[in-house]
C-alpha positions in Angstrom: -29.7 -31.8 6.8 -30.2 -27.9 6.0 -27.1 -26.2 5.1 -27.2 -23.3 8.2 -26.8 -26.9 10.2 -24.0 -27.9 8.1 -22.0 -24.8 8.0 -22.8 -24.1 11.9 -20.9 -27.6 13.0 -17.9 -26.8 10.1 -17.9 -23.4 12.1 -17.8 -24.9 15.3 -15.3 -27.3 14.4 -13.0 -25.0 12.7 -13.3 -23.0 15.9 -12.1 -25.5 18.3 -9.6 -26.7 16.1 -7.7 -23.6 15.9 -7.8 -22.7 19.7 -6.3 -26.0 19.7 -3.2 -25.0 17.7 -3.2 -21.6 19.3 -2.6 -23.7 22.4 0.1 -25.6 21.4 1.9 -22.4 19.4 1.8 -21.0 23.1 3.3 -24.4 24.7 5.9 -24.0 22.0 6.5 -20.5 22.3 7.1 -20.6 26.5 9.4 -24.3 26.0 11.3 -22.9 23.6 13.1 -19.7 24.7 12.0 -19.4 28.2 9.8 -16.4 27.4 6.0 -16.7 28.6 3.5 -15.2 25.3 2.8 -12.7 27.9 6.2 -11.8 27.9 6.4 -11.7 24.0 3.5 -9.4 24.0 4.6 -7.1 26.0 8.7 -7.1 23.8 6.7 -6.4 21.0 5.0 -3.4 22.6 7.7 -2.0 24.1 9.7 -2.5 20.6 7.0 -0.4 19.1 7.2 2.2 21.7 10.7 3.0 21.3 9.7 2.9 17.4 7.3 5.7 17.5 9.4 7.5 20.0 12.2 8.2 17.4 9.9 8.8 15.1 8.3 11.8 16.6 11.5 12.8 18.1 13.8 15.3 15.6 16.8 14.4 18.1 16.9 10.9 16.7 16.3 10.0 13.0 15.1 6.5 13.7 14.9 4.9 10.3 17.9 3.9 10.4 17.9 2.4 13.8 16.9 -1.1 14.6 14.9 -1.8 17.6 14.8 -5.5 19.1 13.2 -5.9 22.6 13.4 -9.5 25.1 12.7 -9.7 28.1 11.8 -5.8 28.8 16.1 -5.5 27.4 16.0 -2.8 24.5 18.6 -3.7 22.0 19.6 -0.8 19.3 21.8 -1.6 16.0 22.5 0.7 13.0 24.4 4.1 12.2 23.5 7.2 13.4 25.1 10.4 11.8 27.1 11.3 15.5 27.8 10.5 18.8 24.9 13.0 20.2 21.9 11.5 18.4 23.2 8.0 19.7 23.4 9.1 22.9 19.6 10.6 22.4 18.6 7.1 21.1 19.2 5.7 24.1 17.6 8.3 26.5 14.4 8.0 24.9 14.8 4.1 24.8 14.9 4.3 28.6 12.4 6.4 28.8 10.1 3.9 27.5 7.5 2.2 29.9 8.6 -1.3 30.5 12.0 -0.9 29.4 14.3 -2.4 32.0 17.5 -1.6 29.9 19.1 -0.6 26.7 22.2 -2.3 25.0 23.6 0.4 22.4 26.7 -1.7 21.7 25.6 -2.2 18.1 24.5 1.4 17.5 27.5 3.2 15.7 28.5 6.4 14.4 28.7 7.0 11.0 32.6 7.1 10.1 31.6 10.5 8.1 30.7 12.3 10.7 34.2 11.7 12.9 
């Protein structure tokens, strides 16, 4: 047997094999928590979103503000220097495409700037 044969059928094995166990990761991932890989997808979109948002916004120094998205909810944890920029994080959080709300409750204001 030729080696192109050889390395053709390890190919093609290796190929079905891991669409295989892509398969189950996906049955796994929707039995587990409810959320489709569709639905994942699209969290980690919108997480990246907000993201880039804060980054190119000079209202909101986003570093130091943690973005977590399920199920379209934008969560944001962290300190933020005062009570405006907060309040700026979660403007442009909504403004986000997809985003059907935003939980602030663990973004708080640095004690230095009260």
């Amino acid at each position: 047997m030729s080696h192109a044969i050889i390395r053709k059928a390890l190919f093609a094995a290796a190929l079905v094999a891991g669409l295989g166990a892509a398969q189950v990761s996906a049955q796994d991932v929707k039995s587990t928590d409810n959320q489709t890989v569709a639905g994942k997808t699209d969290d980690a979109w919108i997480t990246t979103k907000v993201k880039s948002e804060f980054a190119t916004k000079k209202a909101v120094h986003g570093s130091d503000i943690s973005v977590t998205t399920t199920e379209g909810v934008v969560a944001l944890s962290g300190t933020v220097p005062t009570a405006k920029e907060k309040t700026n994080a979660e403007k442009i959080a909504k403004s986000v495409k997809g985003v059907k709300s935003v939980d602030a409750s663990a973004l708080t204001v640095s004690a230095a700037a009260n």
